[in-house]
C-alpha positions in Angstrom: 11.1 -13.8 57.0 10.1 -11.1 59.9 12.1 -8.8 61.8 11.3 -7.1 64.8 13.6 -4.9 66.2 13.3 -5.3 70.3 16.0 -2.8 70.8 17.8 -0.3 69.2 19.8 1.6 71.6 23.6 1.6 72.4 25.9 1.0 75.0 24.8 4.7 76.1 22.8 6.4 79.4 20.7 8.2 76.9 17.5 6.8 76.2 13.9 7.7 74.4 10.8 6.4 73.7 11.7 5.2 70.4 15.2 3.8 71.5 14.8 2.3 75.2 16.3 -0.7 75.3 19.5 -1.9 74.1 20.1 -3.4 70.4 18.1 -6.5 69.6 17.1 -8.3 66.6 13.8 -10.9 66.2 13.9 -12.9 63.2 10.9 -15.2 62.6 10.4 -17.8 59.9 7.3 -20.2 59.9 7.6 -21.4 63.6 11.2 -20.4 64.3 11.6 -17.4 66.5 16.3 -16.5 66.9 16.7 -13.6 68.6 20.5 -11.9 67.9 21.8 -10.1 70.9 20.5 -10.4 74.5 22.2 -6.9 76.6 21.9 -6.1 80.1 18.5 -4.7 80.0 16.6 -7.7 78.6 17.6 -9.1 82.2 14.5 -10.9 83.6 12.9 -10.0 79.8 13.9 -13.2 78.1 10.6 -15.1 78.5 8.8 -12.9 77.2 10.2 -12.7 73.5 10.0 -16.5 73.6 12.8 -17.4 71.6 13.7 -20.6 70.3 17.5 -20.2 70.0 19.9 -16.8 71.0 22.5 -16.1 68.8 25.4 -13.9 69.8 27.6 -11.3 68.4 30.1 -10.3 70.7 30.4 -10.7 74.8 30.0 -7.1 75.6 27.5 -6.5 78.3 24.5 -4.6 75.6 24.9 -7.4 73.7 25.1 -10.4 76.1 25.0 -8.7 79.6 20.9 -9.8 79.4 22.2 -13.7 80.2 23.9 -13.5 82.8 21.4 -15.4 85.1 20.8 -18.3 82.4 18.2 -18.3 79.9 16.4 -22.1 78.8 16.7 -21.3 75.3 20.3 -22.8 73.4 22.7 -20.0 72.8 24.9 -20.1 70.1 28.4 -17.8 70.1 32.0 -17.7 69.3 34.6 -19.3 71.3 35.7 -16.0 72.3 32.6 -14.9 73.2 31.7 -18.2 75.3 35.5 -17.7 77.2 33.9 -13.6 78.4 30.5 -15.5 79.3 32.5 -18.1 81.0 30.4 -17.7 84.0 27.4 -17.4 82.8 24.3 -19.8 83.7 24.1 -21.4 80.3 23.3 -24.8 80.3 22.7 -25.5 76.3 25.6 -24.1 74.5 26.3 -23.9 70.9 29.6 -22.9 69.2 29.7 -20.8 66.1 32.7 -20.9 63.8 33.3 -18.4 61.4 31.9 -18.9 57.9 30.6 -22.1 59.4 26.8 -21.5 58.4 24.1 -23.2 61.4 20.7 -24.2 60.3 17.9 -23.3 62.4 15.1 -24.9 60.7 14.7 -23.1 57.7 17.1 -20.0 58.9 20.9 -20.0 58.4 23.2 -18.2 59.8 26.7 -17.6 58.7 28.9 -15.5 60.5 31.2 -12.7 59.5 34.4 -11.9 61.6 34.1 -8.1 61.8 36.6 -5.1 63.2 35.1 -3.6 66.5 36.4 -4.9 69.9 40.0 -5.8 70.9 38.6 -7.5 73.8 35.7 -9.0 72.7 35.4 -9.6 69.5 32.6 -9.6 67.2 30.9 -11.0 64.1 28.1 -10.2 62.0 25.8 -12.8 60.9 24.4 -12.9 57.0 21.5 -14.1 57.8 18.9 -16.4 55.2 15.5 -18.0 55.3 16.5 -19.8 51.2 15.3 -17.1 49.2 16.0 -13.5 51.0 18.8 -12.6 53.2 19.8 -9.8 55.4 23.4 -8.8 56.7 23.1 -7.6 60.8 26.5 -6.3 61.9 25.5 -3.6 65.3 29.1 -3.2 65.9 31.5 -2.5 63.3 34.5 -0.8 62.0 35.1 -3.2 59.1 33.7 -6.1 58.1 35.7 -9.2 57.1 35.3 -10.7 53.2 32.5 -7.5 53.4 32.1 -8.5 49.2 30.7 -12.2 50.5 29.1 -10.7 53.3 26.7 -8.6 51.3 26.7 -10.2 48.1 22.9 -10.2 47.0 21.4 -9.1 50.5 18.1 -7.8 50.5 18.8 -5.5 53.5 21.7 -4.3 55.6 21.3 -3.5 59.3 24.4 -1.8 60.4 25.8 0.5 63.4 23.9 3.9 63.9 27.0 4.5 66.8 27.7 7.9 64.8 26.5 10.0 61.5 29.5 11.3 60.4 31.7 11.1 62.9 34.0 8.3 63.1 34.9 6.7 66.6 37.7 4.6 66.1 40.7 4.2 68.3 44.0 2.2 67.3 45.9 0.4 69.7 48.6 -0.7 68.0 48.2 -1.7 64.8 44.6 -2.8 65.1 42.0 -0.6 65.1 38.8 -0.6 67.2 35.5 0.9 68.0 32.9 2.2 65.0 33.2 3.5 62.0 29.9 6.2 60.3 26.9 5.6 58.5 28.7 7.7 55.8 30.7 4.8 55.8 28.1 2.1 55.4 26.1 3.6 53.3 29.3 3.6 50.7 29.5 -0.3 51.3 26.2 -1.1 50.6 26.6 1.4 47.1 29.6 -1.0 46.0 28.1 -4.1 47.3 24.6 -3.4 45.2 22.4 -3.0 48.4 19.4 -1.0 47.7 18.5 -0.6 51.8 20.4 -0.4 54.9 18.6 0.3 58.5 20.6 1.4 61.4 20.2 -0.1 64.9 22.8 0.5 67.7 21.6 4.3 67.8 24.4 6.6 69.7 23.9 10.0 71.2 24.4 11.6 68.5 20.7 10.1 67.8 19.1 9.0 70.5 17.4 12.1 72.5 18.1 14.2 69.7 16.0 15.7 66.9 14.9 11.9 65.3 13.0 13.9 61.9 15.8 16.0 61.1 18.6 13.6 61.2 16.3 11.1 59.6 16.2 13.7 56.9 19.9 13.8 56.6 20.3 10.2 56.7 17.9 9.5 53.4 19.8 12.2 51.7 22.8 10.8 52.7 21.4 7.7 51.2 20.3 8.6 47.9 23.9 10.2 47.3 24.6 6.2 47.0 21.5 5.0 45.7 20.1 3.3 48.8 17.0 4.0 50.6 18.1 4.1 54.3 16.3 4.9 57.8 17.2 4.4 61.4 14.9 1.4 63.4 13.3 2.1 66.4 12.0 -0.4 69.0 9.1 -2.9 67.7 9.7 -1.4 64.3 8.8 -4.8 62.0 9.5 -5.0 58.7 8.3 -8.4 56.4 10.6 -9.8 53.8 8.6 -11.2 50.5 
């Protein structure tokens, strides 16, 4: 299985040259090409990744904004994604139910109902190719069953909205927005995850100086025993 992170950038003005567009995940496998997450900027980009099938996390624009106009591939998302993208010009349209796995050839994708959006809410997908599996959650504040989630992943790929500090609301009695890295990095040390990459890149990050907080962040790691680093656009990684 291949990744390729497209994009690695959040919902912010703030961009570099290592974080210009806005979070997107490749995953290849054999002849298979799903790309995860299609925002606003990908508009008029589609093509040119050449994806076989679009999977969604959440209807929020730097996630799904990137549709808007159609795309010819199938896209697959939740039924409260589909009812925000209402509108959209979507001809082939798959449903995802949660922990409802959907084969695409040899990749399988299960999704994970997580805490992030009141208004849109969001899942992370476990991802799985038969032997290796990865966990990709951009936008969290909790995940849902996290112990399922990230039983036995090879890698986690979380939300790099904030270092330290948290950015969660509550409206209510339901909490929203996204939790640290601090905070990841503590899941994946109970769950038994050796690595964790952060995509989604915040601010705090992006524009910022990248070597130094890289620094922190693999010290902040190896306080839980995992090896962790922020991605960057067109960073690949192979998965033996």
């Amino acid at each position: 299985m291949k990744l390729v992170f497209l994009g690695t950038r959040g919902y912010i003005s703030a961009q570099s040259r290592r974080h210009k567009r806005h979070s997107s995940l490749l995953v290849s496998y054999k002849r298979q090409r799903v790309m995860v997450d299609c925002g606003e900027d990908w508009t008029g980009h589609i093509a040119s990744i050449h994806p076989d099938v679009i999977f969604i996390t959440h209807a929020h624009p730097d996630h799904a904004g990137g549709m808007r106009d159609g795309t010819d591939c199938p896209v697959y998302a939740t039924g409260s994604a589909w009812m925000v993208m209402d509108n959209y010009e979507i001809r082939d349209r798959g449903n995802v139910e949660i922990r409802n796995p959907i084969a695409v050839e040899d990749l399988v994708f299960e999704a994970f109902p997580v805490i992030h959006s009141l208004r849109a809410p969001a899942v992370g997908y476990r991802i799985g190719d038969g032997r290796v599996a990865i966990f990709y959650v951009p936008d969290v504040v909790d995940v849902e069953d996290r112990a399922q989630a990230l039983q036995g992943i090879r890698i986690f790929i979380g939300d790099g909205a904030s270092l330290t500090r948290p950015l969660v609301r509550r409206h209510g009695d339901k909490l929203f927005g996204h939790t640290t890295v601090r905070a990841q990095l503590g899941w994946c040390h109970e769950a038994g995850v050796k690595r964790a990459i952060f995509t989604h890149c915040g601010s705090q990050i992006v524009g910022h100086e990248q070597d130094k907080l890289e620094l922190k962040l693999r010290a902040m790691g190896r306080e839980q025993n995992v090896g962790a680093r922020f991605a960057h656009d067109r960073l690949e990684i192979v998965l033996r």
